[in-house]
Steps between C-alpha positions, in 0.01 A plus 500: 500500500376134469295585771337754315468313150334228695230764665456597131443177395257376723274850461504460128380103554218657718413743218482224279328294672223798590460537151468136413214442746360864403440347162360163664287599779202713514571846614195502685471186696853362452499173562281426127676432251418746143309345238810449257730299775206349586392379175878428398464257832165357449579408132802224617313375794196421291774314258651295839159411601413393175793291458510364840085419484450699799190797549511840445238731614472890474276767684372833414432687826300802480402762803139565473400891426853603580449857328253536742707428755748729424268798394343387913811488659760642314798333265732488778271211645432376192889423449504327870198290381697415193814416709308246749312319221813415300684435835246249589511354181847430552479341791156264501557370138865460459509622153587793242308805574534750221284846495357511141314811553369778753325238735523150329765281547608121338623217717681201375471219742630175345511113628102681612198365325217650457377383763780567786531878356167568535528372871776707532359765306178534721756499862599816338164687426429411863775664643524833302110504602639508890726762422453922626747740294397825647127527438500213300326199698528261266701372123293359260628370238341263134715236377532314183664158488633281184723196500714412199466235226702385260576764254403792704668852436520750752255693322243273493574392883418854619213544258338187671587616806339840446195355358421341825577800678229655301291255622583576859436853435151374376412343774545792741912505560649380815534141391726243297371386138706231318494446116326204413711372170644209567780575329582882443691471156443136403457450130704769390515504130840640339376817331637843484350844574339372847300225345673279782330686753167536311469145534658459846207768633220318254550163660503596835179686417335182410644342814282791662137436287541214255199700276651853532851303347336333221252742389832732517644240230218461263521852451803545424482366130200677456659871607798373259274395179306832561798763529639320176164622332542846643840499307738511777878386446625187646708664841116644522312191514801360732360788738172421473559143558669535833281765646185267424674193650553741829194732517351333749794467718397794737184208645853349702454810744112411546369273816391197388139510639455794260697344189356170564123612571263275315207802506494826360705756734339779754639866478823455671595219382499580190637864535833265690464284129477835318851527664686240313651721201651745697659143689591385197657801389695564818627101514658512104605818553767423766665212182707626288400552158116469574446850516291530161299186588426645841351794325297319318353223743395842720310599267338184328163577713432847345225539246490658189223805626746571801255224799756297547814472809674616651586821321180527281707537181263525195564452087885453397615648789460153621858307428384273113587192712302518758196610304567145308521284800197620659273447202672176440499408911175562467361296237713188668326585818126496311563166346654340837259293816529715799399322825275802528350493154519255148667612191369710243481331152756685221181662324387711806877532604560676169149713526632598847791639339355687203266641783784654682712607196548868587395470808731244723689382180692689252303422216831475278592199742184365474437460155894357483396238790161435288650428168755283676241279639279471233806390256573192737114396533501543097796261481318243757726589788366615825502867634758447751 
């Protein structure tokens, strides 16, 4: 009888312990964690490292066209690729491999700087490239890498670390980007409602292009003063705020001879630039609570007669905020030295504007944004 009991025992442990990795592991490749445990453990490592002064770095690894790999050779290689990337991920780097969706995984690799994970990083693009799974000859795989500074979240880690994987993708796949911030998360003001991370993603932006991060502040007051004379309510404004201090945030995913180009861009560069909402979009829509602001930095390049990108919206179908950053971005970018050009003075700036009232410009925004700036020159202030 206690022979039996003890059989009983032991199979019910089993069970439980089935279940207890079932709700742990991957069900596909099985030795990834899911997001939630792996969030739950990433969260009190990045609190040790912080405490004990030590680096933290996470990876985004992506397989390159993997829906047409599967639609090629079928799901049930698909799942084997799947398998041997996160299995080699386990063993080259050491670290927490998660599967955060379909064919992208995260990697926490700490006591790694940036530096040593890339190295480690790159061992495994080489090897999944030497790899044959059926008809498959070879992995390839995009990878975005961020390191953690004081103050980072989790969300903001993987953002960074997505936005260089955008940049990877960029340049062609099959290669390791790493985010350029110094600090991912430094400077972290103590707002609510994701203003933390608005400024978290803002200063690494200027860590990227010191112009695109400062022209990105000056408007800021300017989309503010502007949606106050449109009559919006405070939470509003707050919106508008935020989504002006990060609508250029999608430029993080863009190579650097592109972003950093001192002449005017050929076709295809600029069609890769033309890219930049939709990156934008894509990185603040994987932080919580940035969902509206993601909407609205999408669609801050669309013009009033339905030219604009990437969706060609036209008139109010255009989100209110976005219509007021552009015509305010704008005007900031008129008035501003290029290396490629000098600034406009504020009298053809605001011509250029009444021009395109109708046209590029909601002309609602526009005369808001005009009456703004000629009260400040009429009390002796400047424009901006």
């Amino acid at each position: 009888m206690e022979a039996q009991l003890g059989a009983a025992q032991r199979r019910i442990a089993r069970l439980e312990s089935q279940i207890s990795r079932k709700g742990r592991y991957d069900p596909v490749v099985g030795n990834a964690l899911t997001l939630s445990a792996f969030r739950t453990q990433v969260e009190m490592d990045m609190q040790q490292a912080a405490r004990g002064g030590r680096p933290l770095t996470l990876a985004i690894v992506d397989v390159d066209a993997f829906r047409r790999l599967n639609l090629r050779h079928g799901y049930a290689t698909g799942d084997r690729v799947l398998v041997a990337v996160s299995e080699l991920l386990v063993q080259r780097t050491d670290g927490l491999v998660c599967r955060i969706a379909g064919d992208t995984f995260a990697v926490r690799m700490t006591d790694a700087d940036m530096g040593q994970a890339k190295d480690m990083l790159e061992a495994v693009l080489f090897e999944l490239e030497a790899q044959v799974i059926g008809e498959v000859n070879a992995i390839s795989v995009s990878v975005g890498i961020a390191q953690a500074g004081h103050g980072a979240t989790l969300e903001t880690l993987l953002a960074a670390a997505e936005a260089a994987l955008e940049g990877a993708r960029q340049e062609g796949g099959r290669r390791v980007a790493t985010f350029t911030a110094d600090a991912v998360g430094a400077h972290i003001p103590e707002e609510e409602g994701g203003a933390d991370v608005a400024a978290a993603l803002a200063a690494a932006l200027e860590e990227r292009d010191r112009y695109t991060g400062e022209h990105s502040e000056s408007v800021v007051d300017l989309t503010a003063r502007v949606a106050q004379a449109l009559g919006l309510g405070a939470d509003e404004v707050s919106d508008v705020r935020r989504a002006a201090l990060l609508h250029d945030i999608g430029k993080v995913g863009i190579p650097d001879e592109i972003l950093n180009k001192p002449g005017p861009l050929e076709q295809r560069e600029w069609e890769i630039m033309r890219e930049h909402p939709a990156i934008g979009e894509r990185i603040l829509r994987a932080i919580p609570g940035l969902g509206p602001i993601a909407r609205v930095v999408r669609h801050e390049h669309e013009r009033w007669d339905g030219g604009g990108y990437p969706d060609g919206l036209s008139g109010t179908d255009i989100p209110l905020a976005a219509r007021i950053i552009l015509a305010c971005d704008a005007y900031h970018a008129m008035v501003s030295d290029r290396p490629y050009r000098r600034a406009m003075s504020h009298a053809d700036a605001m011509a250029e504007l009444n021009a395109n009232a109708g046209t590029q410009f909601d002309p609602d925004v526009v005369q808001a944004l005009i009456g703004y700036l000629y009260g400040r020159r009429q009390s002796g202030l400047s424009a901006v």
